[in-house]
C-alpha distance (Angstrom), angle and dihedral (degrees) to the residues before:
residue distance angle dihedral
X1 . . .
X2 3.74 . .
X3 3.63 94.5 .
X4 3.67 96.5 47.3
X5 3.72 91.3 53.1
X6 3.89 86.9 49.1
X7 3.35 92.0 54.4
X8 3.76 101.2 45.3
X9 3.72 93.1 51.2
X10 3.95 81.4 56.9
X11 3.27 91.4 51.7
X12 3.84 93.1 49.8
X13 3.77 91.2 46.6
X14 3.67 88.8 52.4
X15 3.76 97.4 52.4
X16 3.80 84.1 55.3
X17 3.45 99.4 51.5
X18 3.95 93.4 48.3
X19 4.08 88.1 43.0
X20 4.06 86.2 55.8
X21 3.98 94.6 46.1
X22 3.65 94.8 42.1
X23 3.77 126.0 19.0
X24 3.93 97.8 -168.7
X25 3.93 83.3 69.4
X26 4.23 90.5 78.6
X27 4.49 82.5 41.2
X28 3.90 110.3 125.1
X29 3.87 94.0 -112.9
X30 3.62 99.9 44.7
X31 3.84 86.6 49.0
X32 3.37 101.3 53.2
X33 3.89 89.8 38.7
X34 3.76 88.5 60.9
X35 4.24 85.9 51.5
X36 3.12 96.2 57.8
X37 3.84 99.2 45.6
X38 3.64 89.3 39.7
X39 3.69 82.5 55.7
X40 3.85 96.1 53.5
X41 3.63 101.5 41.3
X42 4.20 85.9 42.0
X43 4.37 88.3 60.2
X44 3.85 95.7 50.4
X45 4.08 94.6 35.2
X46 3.50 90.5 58.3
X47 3.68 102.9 48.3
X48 4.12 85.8 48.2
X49 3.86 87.4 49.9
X50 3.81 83.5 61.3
X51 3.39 97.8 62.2
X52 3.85 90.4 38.8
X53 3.94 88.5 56.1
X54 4.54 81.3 52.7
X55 3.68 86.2 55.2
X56 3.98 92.7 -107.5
X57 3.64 130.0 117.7
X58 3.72 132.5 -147.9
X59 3.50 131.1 -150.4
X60 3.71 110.7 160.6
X61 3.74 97.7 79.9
X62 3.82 95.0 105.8
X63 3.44 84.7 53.6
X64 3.68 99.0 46.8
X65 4.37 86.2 50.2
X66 3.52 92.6 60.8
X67 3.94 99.5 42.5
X68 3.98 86.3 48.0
X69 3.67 93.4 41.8
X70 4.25 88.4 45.5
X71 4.73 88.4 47.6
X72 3.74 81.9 40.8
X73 3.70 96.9 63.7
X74 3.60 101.6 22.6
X75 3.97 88.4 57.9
X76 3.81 94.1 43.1
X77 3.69 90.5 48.9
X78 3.56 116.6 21.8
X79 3.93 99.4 27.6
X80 3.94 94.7 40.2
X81 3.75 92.0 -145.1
X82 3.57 117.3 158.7
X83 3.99 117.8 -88.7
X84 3.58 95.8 -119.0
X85 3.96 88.3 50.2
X86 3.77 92.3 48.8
X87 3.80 101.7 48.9
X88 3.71 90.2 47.1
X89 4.21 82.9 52.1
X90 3.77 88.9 51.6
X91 3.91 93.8 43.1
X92 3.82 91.8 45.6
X93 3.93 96.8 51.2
X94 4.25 93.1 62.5
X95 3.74 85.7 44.9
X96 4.09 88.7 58.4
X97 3.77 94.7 45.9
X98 3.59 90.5 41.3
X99 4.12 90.0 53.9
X100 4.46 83.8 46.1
X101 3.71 91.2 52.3
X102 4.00 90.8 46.4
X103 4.07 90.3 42.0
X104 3.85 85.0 44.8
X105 3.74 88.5 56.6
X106 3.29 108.2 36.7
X107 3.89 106.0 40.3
X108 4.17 95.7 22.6
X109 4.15 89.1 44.6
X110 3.82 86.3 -132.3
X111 3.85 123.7 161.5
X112 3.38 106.3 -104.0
X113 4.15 88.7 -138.4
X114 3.96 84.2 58.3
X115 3.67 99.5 46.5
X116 4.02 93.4 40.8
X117 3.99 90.0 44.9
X118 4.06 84.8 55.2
X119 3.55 90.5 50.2
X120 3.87 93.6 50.4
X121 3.49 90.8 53.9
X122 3.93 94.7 40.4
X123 3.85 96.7 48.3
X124 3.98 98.5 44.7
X125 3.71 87.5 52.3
X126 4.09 97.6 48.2
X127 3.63 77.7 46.3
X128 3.85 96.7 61.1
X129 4.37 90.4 35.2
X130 3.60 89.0 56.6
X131 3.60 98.7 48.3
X132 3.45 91.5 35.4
X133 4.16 88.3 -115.8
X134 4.32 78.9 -69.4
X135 3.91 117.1 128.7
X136 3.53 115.9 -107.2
X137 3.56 128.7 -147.3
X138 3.88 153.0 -174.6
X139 4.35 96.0 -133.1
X140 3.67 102.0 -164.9
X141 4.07 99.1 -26.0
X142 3.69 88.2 -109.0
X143 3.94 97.8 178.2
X144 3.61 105.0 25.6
X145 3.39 113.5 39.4
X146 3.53 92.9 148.3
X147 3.66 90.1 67.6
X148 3.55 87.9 49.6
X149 3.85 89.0 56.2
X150 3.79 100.4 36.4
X151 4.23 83.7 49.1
X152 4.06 98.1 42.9
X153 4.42 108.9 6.7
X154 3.28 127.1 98.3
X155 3.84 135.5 -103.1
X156 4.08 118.2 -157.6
X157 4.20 86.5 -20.1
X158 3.57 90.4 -51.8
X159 4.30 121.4 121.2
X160 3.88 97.5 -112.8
X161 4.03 86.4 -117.5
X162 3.39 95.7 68.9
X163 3.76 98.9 47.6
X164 3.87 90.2 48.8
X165 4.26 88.1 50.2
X166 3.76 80.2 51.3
X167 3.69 93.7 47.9
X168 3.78 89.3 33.9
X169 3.91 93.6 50.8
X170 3.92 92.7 47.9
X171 4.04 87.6 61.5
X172 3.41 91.8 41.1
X173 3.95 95.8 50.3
X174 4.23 92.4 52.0
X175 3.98 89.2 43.9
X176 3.91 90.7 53.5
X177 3.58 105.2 31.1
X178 3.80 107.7 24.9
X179 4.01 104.8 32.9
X180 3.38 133.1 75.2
X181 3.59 93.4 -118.0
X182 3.86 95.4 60.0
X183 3.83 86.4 50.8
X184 4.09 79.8 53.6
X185 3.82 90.8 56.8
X186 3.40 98.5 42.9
X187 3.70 95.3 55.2
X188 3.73 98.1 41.6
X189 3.92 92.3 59.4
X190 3.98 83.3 53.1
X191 3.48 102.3 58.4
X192 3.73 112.5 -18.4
X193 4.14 91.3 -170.2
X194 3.89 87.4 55.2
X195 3.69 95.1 45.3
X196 3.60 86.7 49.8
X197 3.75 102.6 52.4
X198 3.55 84.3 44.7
X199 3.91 87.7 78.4
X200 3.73 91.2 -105.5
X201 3.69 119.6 141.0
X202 3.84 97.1 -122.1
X203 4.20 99.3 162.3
X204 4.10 75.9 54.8
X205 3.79 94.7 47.1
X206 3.46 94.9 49.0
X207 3.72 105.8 44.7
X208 3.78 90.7 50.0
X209 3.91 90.2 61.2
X210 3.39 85.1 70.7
X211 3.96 104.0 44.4
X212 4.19 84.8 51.6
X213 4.17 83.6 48.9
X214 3.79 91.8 42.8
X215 4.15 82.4 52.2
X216 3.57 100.1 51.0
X217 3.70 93.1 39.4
X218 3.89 86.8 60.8
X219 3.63 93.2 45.3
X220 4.05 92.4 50.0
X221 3.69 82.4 37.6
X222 3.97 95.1 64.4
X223 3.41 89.8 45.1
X224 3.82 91.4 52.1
X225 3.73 89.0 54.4
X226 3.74 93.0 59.1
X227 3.60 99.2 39.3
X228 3.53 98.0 57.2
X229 3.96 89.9 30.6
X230 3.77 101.0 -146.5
X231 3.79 131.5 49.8
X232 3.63 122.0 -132.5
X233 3.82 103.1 -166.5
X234 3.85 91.7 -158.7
X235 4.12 93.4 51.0
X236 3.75 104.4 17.4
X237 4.12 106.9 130.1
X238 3.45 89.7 -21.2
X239 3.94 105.8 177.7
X240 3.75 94.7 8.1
X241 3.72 89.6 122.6
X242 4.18 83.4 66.0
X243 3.64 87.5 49.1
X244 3.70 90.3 52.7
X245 3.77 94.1 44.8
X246 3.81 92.9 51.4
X247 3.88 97.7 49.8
X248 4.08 83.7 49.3
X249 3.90 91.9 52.8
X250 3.84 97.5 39.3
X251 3.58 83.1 46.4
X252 3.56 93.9 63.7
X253 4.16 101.4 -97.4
X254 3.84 106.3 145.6
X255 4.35 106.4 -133.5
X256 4.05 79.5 -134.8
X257 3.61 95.8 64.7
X258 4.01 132.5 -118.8
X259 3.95 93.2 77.2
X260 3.75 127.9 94.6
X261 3.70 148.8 83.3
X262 3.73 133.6 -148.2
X263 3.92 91.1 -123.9
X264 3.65 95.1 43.3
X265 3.67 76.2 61.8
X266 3.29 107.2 58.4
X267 3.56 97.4 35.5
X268 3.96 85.7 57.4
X269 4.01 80.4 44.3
X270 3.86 91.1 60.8
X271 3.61 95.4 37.8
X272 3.51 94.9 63.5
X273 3.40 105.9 48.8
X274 3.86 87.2 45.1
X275 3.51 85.1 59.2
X276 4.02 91.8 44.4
X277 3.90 84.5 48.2
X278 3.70 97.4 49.4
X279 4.11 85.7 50.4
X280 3.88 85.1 54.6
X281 4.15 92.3 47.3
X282 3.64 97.0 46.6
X283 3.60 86.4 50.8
X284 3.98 91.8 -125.5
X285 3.95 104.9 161.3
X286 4.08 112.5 -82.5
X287 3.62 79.6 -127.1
X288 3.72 89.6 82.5
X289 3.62 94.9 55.1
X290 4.22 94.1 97.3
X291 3.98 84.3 37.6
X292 3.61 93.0 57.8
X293 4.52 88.6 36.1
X294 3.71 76.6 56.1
X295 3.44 107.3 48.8
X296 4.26 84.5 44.3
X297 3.59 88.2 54.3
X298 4.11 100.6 43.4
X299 4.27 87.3 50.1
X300 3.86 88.6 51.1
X301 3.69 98.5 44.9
X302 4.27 87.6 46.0
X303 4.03 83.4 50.0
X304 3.30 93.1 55.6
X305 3.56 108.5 36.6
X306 4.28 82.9 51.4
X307 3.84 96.3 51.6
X308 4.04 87.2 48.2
X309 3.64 85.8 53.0
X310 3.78 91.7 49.5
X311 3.59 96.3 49.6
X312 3.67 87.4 48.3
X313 3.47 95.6 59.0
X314 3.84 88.6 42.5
């Protein structure tokens, strides 16, 4: 809990300091711009902070945005299927890589950084063959404009991604910190030969980290599509997965598993694309924007590998 709180009184010293330089960044629009990225980024980081928590990594999401984002459009357009057919298409095809990469490391023994770096190469290019490296889009959503809605309205003033990450993160909390199977996860990024002789299921454990990130990354990944309103298969979400990874580590998920929380997670979420929105106020180059991801991500890795050293020594 102490790191959360640490972290969230950054975060609320931050939004200070970016409300003093720039007064537009408490302005209606930019607000509820920021809630409904925050709300994106949030759906994805947390199912990546999962698999983080296992002791895994996984960097094909980019990938997996623009192949979702490339089936999404080609089925609502092209195909003609029905929208709630389609988005449960898009949102089942992460879930099957997902449950490869965890079969891939569990039974083959694989790294998970090698099998996931395979699949981020893999998925951007079936991405580009399919749509023929053309940009897809969604024209004016004639035929499911309740997708539309459902991916980019608003609920009680609120950009519908935020209020699913708020939905989203509610499951997510009782699954990892009030169910047996979060206990499961925790334990198995500890010490996954102790977990194991335990009588615990850990190939099991493991694999369905990914399947849950391979569902939220379709989720976040429809409401990618719409956001941004046209895929490019060769640029779609490229380096989300860093994104993802950073919010997770700022947010207090140790890279050696057995560490995290689902609020650290947003509240690392938020703090980066504060920090990616204050770049954009000041005016500072977008350039920057990986330099300071970088930066975030260097400062939580030292954190963490100095308070495991502490604790060591304790």
């Amino acid at each position: 809990m102490k790191k959360e709180l640490g972290i969230f009184i950054l975060l609320i010293a931050l939004c200070v300091v970016t409300a003093i330089l720039n007064p537009r960044f408490l302005s209606p629009t930019n607000l509820t711009n920021m809630a409904n990225i925050i709300g994106m980024f949030g759906i994805f980081s947390i199912g990546l902070g999962l698999v983080i928590i296992t002791g895994g990594i996984d960097l094909s999401v980019g990938s997996m945005f623009a192949l979702a984002g490339v089936l999404l459009s080609i089925a609502l357009r092209e195909w003609g299927l029905p929208w709630p057919i389609a988005a449960l298409f898009v949102i089942i095809v992460p879930m099957a890589l997902g449950a490869i990469h965890g079969t891939l490391v569990t039974q083959m023994r694989i790294q998970p950084f090698i099998v996931t770096l395979c699949g981020l190469l893999l998925y951007r290019g079936l991405a580009r063959f399919i749509a023929d490296d053309n940009t897809k889009g969604f024209g004016n959503a004639e035929g499911f404009e309740t997708l539309r809605s459902l991916a980019s309205g608003k609920f009680l003033g609120l950009p519908m991604p935020f209020v699913l990450l708020v939905v989203i993160a509610g499951i997510m909390w009782l699954v990892l910190h009030r169910s047996v199977y979060g206990r499961y996860l925790f334990a198995v990024g500890r010490n996954e030969e102790a977990t194991r002789f335990s009588g615990i299921n850990t190939k099991l454990v493991i694999a369905s980290s990914y399947v849950l990130a391979g569902l939220l990354t379709g989720i976040a990944g429809i409401l990618l599509s719409f956001y941004t309103n046209s895929i490019s298969p060769s640029t779609h979400g490229n380096f989300y997965e860093l994104y993802a990874i950073a919010a997770a580590v700022l947010g207090g998920c140790s890279l050696r598993g057995g560490e995290g929380s689902i609020i650290g997670i947003i509240i690392g979420t938020a703090l980066l694309q504060i920090l990616q929105n204050l770049v954009n106020l000041l005016g500072i180059p977008s350039s920057l924007n990986f330099a300071v991801m970088g930066a975030v991500v260097l400062l939580g890795v030292l954190a963490d590998s100095y308070l495991g050293n502490r604790s060591l020594k304790n």
